[in-house]
N, C-alpha and C positions, 0 to 999 in steps of 0.2 A: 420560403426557406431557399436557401442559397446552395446549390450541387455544383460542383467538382469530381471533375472527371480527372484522374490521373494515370500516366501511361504506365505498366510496368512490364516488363519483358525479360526475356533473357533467363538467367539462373535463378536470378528474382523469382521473377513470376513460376517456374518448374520447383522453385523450395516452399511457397507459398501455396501450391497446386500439393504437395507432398504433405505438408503440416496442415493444412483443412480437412475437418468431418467429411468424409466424404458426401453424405446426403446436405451440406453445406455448400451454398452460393461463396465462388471467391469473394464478391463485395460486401457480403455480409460476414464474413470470415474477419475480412482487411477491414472493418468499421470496426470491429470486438478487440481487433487487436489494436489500433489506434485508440477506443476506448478506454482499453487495461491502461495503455501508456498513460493518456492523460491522466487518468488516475493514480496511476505508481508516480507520477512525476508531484502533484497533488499533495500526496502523501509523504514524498520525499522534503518538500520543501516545508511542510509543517511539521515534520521531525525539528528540522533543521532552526523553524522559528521556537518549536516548544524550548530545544536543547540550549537557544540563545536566552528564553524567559526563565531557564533555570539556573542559566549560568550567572544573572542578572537580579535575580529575586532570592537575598539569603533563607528568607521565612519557606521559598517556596524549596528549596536545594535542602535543609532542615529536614523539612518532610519526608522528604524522599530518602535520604539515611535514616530518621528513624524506621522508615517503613522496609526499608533494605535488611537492617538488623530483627524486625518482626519474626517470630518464631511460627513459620504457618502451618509447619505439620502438626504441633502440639495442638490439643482442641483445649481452649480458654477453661481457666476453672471456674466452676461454679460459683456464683457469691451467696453465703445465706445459708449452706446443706452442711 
């Protein structure tokens, strides 16, 4: 595996020193936080393709208004009684 060493200094590093668990390594702090990112980024960009497959897909856009208009506090009645 491939390491990277990055410099960080300055206010940087004294805000990044302030916002870690304290019993928290700064480089294990700054991996979690680079990890979130990739993931919210991740996430953001499959928003973004689901919202083009819906804009895209009438059957699939369909669905989702009828499901919008669904009544979910009301509990289904019984069929039969």
């Amino acid at each position: 595996m491939r390491a990277t060493t990055i410099k960080v200094e300055g206010a940087l590093l004294q805000e990044l020193e302030r916002l870690k668990p304290a019993r928290q390594s700064l480089a294990a702090f700054v991996r979690i936080v680079l990890e979130r990112e990739v993931q919210r980024q991740k996430l953001a960009d499959a928003g973004r393709r689901y919202a083009e497959f819906v804009r895209e897909s009438p059957e699939e856009s369909a669905w989702l208004d009828e499901w919008d208009r669904a009544d979910l506090a009301t509990p289904p009645k019984r069929r039969g009684r």
